[in-house]
N, C-alpha and C positions, 0 to 999 in steps of 0.2 A: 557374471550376472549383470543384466542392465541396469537394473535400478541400483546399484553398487554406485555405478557409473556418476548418478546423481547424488549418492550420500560423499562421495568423494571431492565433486565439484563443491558441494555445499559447504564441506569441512575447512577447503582452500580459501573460501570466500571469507566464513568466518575467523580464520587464524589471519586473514590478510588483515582484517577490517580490527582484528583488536590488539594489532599491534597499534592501534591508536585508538580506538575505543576500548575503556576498561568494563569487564563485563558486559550486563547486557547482552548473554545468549539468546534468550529467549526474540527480542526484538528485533536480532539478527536474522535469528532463522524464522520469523515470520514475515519479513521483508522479503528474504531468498522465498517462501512459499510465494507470497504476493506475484512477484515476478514470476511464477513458475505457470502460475494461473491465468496470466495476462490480464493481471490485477494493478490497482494505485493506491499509497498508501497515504493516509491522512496524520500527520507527526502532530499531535498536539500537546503540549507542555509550557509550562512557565519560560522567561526567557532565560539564558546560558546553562541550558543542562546539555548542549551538545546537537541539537536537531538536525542542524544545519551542517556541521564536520561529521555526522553520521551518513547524511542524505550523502555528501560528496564523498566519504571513504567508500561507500558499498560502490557508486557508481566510477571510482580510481579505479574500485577492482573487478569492475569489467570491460574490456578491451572494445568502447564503442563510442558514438558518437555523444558529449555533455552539454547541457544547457544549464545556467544558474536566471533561472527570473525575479526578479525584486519589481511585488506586487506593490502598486502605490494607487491611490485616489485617481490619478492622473492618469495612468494606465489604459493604452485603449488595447481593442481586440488585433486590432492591426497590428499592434507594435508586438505581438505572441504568435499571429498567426503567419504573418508573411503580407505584402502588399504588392498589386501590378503598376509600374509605374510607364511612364513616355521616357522612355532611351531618346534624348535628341539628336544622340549621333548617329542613331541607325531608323529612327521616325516609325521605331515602333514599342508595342507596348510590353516589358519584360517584368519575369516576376523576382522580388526579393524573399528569400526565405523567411520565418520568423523561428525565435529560435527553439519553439515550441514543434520544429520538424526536426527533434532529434532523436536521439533513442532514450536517453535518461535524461528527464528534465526535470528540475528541481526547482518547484512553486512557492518561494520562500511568502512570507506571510500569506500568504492568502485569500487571505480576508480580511486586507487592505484594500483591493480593487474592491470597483464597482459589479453589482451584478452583473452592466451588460457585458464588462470586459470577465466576469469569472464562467457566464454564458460562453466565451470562445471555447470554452476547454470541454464542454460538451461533449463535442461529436469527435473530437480527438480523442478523447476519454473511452469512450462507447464503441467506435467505428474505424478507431487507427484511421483520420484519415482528416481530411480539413477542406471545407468548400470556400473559395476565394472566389467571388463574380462570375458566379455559378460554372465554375473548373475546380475539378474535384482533383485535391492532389494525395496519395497515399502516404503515409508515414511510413517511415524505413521500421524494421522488426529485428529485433525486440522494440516495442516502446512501451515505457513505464514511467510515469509520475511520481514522486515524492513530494505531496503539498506539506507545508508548515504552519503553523497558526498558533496564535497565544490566547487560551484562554479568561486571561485575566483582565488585559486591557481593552476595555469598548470603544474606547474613544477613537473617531475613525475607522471602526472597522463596519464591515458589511458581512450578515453572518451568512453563512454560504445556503442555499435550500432544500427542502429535502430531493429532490430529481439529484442535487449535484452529490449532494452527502452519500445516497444510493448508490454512485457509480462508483466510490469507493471501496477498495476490496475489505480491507482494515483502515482503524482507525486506533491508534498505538500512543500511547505515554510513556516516556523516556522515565519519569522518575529521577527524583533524588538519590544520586550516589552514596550507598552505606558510608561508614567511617575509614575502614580497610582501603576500600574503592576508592574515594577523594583522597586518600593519604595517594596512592601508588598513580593518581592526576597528576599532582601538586608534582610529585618527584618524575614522572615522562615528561613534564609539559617546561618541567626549568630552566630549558633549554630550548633551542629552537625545535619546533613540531614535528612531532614523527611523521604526521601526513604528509609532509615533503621527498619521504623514502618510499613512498606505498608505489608498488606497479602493480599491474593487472595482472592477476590470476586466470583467468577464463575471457574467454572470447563470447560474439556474440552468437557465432555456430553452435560455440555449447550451453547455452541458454536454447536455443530453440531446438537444438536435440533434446533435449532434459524436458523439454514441453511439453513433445511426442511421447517419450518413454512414461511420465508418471501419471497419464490417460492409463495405462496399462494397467496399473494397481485396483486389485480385485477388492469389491466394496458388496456386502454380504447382504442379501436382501432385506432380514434384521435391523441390516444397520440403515439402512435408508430410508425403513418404516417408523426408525429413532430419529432419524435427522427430521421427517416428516410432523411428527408428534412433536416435536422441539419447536420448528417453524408455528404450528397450528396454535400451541399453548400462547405464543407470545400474542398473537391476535385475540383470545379469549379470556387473556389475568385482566382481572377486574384493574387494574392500578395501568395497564397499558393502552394509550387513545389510539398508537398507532403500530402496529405491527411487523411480521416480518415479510417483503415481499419475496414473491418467486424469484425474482435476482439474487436476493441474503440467503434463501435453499439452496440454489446453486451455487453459491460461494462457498458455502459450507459443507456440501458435497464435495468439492474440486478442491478447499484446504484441506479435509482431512485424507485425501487421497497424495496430495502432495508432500504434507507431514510425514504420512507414510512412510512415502517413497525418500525422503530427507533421512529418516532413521536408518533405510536400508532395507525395508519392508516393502514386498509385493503385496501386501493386502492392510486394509485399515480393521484398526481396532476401536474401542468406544475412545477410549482415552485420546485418541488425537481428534476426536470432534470434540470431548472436554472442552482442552489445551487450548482452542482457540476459537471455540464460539463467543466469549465476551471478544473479542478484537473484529469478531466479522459481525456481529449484531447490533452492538454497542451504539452505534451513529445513524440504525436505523428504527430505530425504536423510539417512540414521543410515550415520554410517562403524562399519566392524566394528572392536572392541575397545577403544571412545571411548564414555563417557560417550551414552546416548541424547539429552539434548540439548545435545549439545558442535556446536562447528562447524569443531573442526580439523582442517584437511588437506581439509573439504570444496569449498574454492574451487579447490585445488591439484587434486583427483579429476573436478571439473568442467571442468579444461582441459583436460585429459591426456584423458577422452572426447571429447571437442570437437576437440583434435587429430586423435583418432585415426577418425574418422566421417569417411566419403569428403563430401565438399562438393559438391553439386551442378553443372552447370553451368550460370550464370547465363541465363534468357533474359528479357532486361530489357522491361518491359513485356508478356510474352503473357500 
């Protein structure tokens, strides 16, 4: 069965990634959906709950090309996207890469840069592809982003806008580690770091097979006139100024098909648009009378329509 094929890759990825990350399935395999979607994901949390050695375990464990970027005030767009310089030995003009032309890159804070330099990531984001003095260069595939960002400290930062927040597939919070969990840290970490054992599980071949295959997963008409009623409510609760656009439908179309297919399932059920419409909604949603990019009360407005949106009835496998 093909979609096996993907519940199998995903399990590898996961068992890879928490022999150094402690729990945290769910965030796991919402990352693996992300990627699966030709999605980016927005890591937002307090500082040391791990962001940053999760962004680089997931991308240990796939066999491709990594970038780590430390986003700073200073920051220009050139110094992510690649620049054409004068070669004086050869008296012409050649181009440097940036190292935002790779397949996993990882946008540590974030928003620390300035707009215009968090503007390059645009049409990378959107279009796999980057224009340097009007030569269009393509990014290699798979490409995926893992931006970072601290909620807490303003000082310095530049909050990202809603066009960039959009192009984001998820927008995920790591959380505080239970008591169990931080104890079984404390006793991995005593020593030198497990992430120095991690090899690659999967290549980038089977990331873009597994792309193809979970397009396959059959999605019930039912259920896309629930994703539809889902999207519409959020544009009409009184408490929301700004809504879901046809991007966030489609995202949330394409995770639950993906979800799907990560369980082992050819076909979606309600429960996997559940499962991860606060992660695709979340960062596109402006509550009224909140801070344009505030996110309170938005998870709370996200269940309360999810409540309140008649649920299909299931018919398992048509």
């Amino acid at each position: 069965m093909e979609i096996e094929r993907i519940k199998n890759m995903t399990d590898n990825i996961k068992e890879n990634v928490q022999k150094v990350i402690v729990g945290k399935d769910e965030i796991i395999e919402n990352i693996i959906i992300a990627i699966l979607c030709r999605g980016h994901i927005l890591l937002e949390d307090v500082p040391g709950l791990g962001k940053t050695l999760l962004a680089r375990t997931i991308a240990k464990s796939i066999d491709s090309n990594f970038s780590r970027i430390q986003f700073t005030p200073d920051l220009l767009p050139t110094d992510i996207t690649g620049i054409n310089y004068f070669n004086q030995k050869t008296s012409e003009f050649m181009f440097k890469k940036g190292p935002l032309m790779n397949n996993l890159v990882l946008a540590d804070e974030i928003n620390r840069a300035t707009p215009r330099t968090q503007s390059s990531l645009l049409e990378a984001m959107e279009e796999n592809q980057l224009t340097i003095d009007g030569e269009t260069h393509l990014l290699g595939q798979p490409f995926f982003v893992i931006a970072t960002q601290n909620p807490v400290e303003n000082s310095g930062t530049y909050p990202l806008p809603e066009a960039q927040l959009d192009r984001f597939f998820m927008k995920l919070s790591i959380g505080y580690p239970n008591f169990e969990e931080e104890l079984k840290i404390l006793k991995r970490f005593k020593s030198k770091s497990p992430f120095t054992n991690i090899k690659a599980v999967v290549d980038s071949q089977d990331i873009l097979k597994a792309r193809k295959l979970f397009e396959k997963v059959k999605v019930d008409d039912d259920l896309i006139n629930y994703i539809l009623e889902l999207v519409r409510n959020t544009r009409t609760h009184d408490d929301i100024k700004l809504g879901i656009s046809p991007r966030g439908a489609q995202a949330l179309f394409k995770g639950s098909q993906a979800r799907a297919a990560i369980q082992g399932r050819d076909f979606v059920i309600p429960d996997d648009i559940k499962k991860i419409i606060k992660e695709v909604f979340r960062h596109r949603i402006i509550v009224q009378g909140k801070s344009r990019f505030s996110n309170i009360n938005t998870d709370n407005i996200i269940e309360e329509i999810v409540k309140n949106t008649k649920v299909p009835s299931e018919k398992i496998g048509s």
